[in-house]
N, C-alpha and C positions, 0 to 999 in steps of 0.2 A: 420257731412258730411262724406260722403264714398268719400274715393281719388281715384279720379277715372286715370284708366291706368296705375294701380301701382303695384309691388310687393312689399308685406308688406314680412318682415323676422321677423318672430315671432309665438309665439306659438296662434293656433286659440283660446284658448281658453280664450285670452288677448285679442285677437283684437275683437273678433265679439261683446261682449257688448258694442264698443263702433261705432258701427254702428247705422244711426235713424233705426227705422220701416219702415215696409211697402216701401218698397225704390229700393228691385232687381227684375229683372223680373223674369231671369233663376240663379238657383244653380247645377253646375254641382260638384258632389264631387266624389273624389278617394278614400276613408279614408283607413287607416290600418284596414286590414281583421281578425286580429287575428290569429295568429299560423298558418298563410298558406304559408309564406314565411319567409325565412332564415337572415331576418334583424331585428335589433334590434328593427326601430321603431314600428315592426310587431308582437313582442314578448313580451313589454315589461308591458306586465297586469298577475299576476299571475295564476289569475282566469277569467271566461269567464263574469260574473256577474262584475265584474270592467271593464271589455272593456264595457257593456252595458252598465253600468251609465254613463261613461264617452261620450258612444255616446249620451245620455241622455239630456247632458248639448250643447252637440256643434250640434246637431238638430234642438232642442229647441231654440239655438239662430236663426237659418239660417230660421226656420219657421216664428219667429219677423220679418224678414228682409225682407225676401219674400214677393209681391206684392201678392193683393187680386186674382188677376188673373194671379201670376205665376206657374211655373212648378220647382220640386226640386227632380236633378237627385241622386241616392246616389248608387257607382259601390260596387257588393261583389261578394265577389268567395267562393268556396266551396272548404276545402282540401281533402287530400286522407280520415283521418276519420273525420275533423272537420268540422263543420256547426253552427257558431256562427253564422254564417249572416242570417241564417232562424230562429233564432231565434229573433232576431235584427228586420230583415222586420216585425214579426209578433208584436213586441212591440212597432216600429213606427206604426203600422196600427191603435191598438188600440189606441192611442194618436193623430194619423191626419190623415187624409181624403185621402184616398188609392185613385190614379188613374191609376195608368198601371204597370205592370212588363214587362218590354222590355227581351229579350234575346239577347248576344247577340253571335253570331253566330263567332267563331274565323276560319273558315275554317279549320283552320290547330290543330290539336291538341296537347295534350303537356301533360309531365309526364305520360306516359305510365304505365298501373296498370294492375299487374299479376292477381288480379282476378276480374278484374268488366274493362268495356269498359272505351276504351281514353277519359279524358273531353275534351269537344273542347268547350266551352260557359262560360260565367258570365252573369251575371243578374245585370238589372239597374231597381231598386225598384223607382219608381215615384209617388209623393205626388202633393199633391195640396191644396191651403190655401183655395180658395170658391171655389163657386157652379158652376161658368164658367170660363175658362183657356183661355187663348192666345196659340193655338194651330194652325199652318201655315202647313196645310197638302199638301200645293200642293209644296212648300217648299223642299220636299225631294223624288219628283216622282221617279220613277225608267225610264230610257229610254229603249221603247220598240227598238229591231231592226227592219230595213227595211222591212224583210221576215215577222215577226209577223203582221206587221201594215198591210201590204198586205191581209193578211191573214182574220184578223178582220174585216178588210173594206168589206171584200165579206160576210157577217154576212146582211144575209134579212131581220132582224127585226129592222133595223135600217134603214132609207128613206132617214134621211138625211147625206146625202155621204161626205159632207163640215164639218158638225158639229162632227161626229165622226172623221173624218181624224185630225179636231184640237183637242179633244182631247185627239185621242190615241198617236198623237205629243206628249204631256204632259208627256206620260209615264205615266205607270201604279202606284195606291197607295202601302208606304208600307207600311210592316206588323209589329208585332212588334217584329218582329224576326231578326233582323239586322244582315246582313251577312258581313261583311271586316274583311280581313286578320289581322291577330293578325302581330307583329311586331317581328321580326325575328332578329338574329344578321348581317345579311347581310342587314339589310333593311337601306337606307338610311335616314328616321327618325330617327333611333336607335338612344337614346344620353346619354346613361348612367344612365335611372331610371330603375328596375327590372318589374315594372307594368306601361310603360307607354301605354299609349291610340293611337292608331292611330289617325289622323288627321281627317283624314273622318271620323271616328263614332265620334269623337266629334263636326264634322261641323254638322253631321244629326242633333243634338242636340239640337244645338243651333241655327239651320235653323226654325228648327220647333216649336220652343217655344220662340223666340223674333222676332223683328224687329231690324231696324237699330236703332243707338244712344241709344237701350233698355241696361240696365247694365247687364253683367253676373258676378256670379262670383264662384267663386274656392275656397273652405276654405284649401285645400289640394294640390295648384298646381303643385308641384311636375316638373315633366322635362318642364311645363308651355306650353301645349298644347292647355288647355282651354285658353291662353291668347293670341296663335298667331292665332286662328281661329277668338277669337273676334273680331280682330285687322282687321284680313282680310277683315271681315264680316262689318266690320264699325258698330260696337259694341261697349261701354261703358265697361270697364270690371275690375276687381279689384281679385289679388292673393294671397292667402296666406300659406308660407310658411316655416316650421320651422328651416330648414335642411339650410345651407346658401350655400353647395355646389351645390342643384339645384337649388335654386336663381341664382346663377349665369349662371348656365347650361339657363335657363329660360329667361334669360338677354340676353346671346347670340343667343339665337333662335329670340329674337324679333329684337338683331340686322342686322340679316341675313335679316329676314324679309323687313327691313325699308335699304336696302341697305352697311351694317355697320354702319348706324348714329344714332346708337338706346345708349343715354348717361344715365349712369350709377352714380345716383344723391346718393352716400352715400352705406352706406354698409345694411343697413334697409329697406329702399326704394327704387324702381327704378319707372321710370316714361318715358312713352313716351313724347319726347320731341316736335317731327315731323311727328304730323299725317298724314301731307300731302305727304312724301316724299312715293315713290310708293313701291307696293306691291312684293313680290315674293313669294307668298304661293301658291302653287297647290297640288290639290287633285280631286279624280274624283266624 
């Protein structure tokens, strides 16, 4: 049985054989990029062929897990000369079933390079276990404004005036090019991981690839992002991670969440206690 609403503190590569099959819907992961960033657990493969086996192994489990019709997000970044991760996405492709390369669009860019342009993006490489996905496209519309909608609706090849007006309501679809602001030292998210995710691009995520009560999970949760959008979302969801000081970090964010009543069952586990008690997460 997967325990559900839990942070596991443990190394993934312990916990996930002992997950059933077939069992999450969505996988969103963060994993270590290799050599793009200045921490240990980011560095600590000699060579770039031992970071790939090892993604090898902790993949391979998350695809067992993976539901026939879910989605398996996996984030990489590119450094100044390094590019493990196109090498990576190209050796998950040939092993499982490629569905999308997302971009994602940080606004803001970062590390500035004297001779080639600012990156401002990472890439969310998306697999799929079968032939048909649980994909909730309307889930993540973008809202038109006032002026555009005005605008469209004077559009003559459209007759009926009722039926467009609901649904350019809806907002337009999006693309797979996801635009939100990366997270800055002033942002109030910020909570002390070097790579964490915004809240919004991990709610598009997870909007568009489950339902309610559906499981997600996190083999890499890190500042436990993926675990208060679940939360939010009225998602099923299970965390794992090795580091015990964003466990904790990750504890506290769901306690904010659940009003301070969020109890901390042990130093391995933690576990929503009180689903019911009300929400405080906003994002746009």
């Amino acid at each position: 049985m997967i325990p559900l609403n839990t942070i596991i503190c443990d190394d993934v590569l312990n916990v996930l054989p002992r997950f059933p099959s077939d069992t999450v819907q969505t996988i969103i992961s963060d994993p270590p990029y290799y050599n793009v960033l200045k921490e240990d657990w980011d560095t600590q493969w000699g060579q770039l062929n031992e970071y790939l086996e090892w993604c090898d192994v902790w993949t391979s489990q998350c695809m067992r897990i993976l539901k026939e019709d879910g989605l398996f997000f996996i984030f990489g970044q590119l450094g100044k000369r390094e590019h493990g991760f196109i090498h990576l996405m190209s050796r998950l492709c040939e092993k499982f079933q490629f569905h999308d390369l997302f971009i994602w669009d940080r606004v803001v860019g970062y590390n500035d390079r004297r001779d080639s342009f600012t990156p401002a993006y990472e890439m969310i490489l998306v697999l799929r276990k079968g032939d048909k996905v649980k994909f909730n496209k309307d889930a993540v519309r973008i809202p038109y404004d006032s002026k555009t909608i005005e605008m469209y609706l004077k559009d003559k090849r459209y007759k009926d005036k009722q039926a467009r007006l609901e649904h350019l309501s809806k907002g337009k679809y999006a693309t797979n090019i996801l635009s939100v602001p990366s997270l800055k030292g002033v942002s109030k998210e910020k909570c002390g991981h070097p790579s964490q995710k915004p809240v919004e691009l991990i709610a598009k995520l997870i909007l568009c690839s489950s339902d309610k009560d559906d499981i997600i999970m996190d083999p890499f949760l890190g500042s436990g992002t993926t675990a208060v959008v679940a939360e939010a979302e009225g998602r099923n969801w299970v965390g794992i991670e090795l580091n015990a000081d964003y466990c904790e970090i990750s504890h506290k964010r769901l306690a904010e969440l659940h009003g301070g009543l969020f109890d901390l069952n042990g130093k391995e586990e933690t576990e929503v206690s009180n689903k019911d008690a009300p929400l405080n997460l906003k994002y746009a």
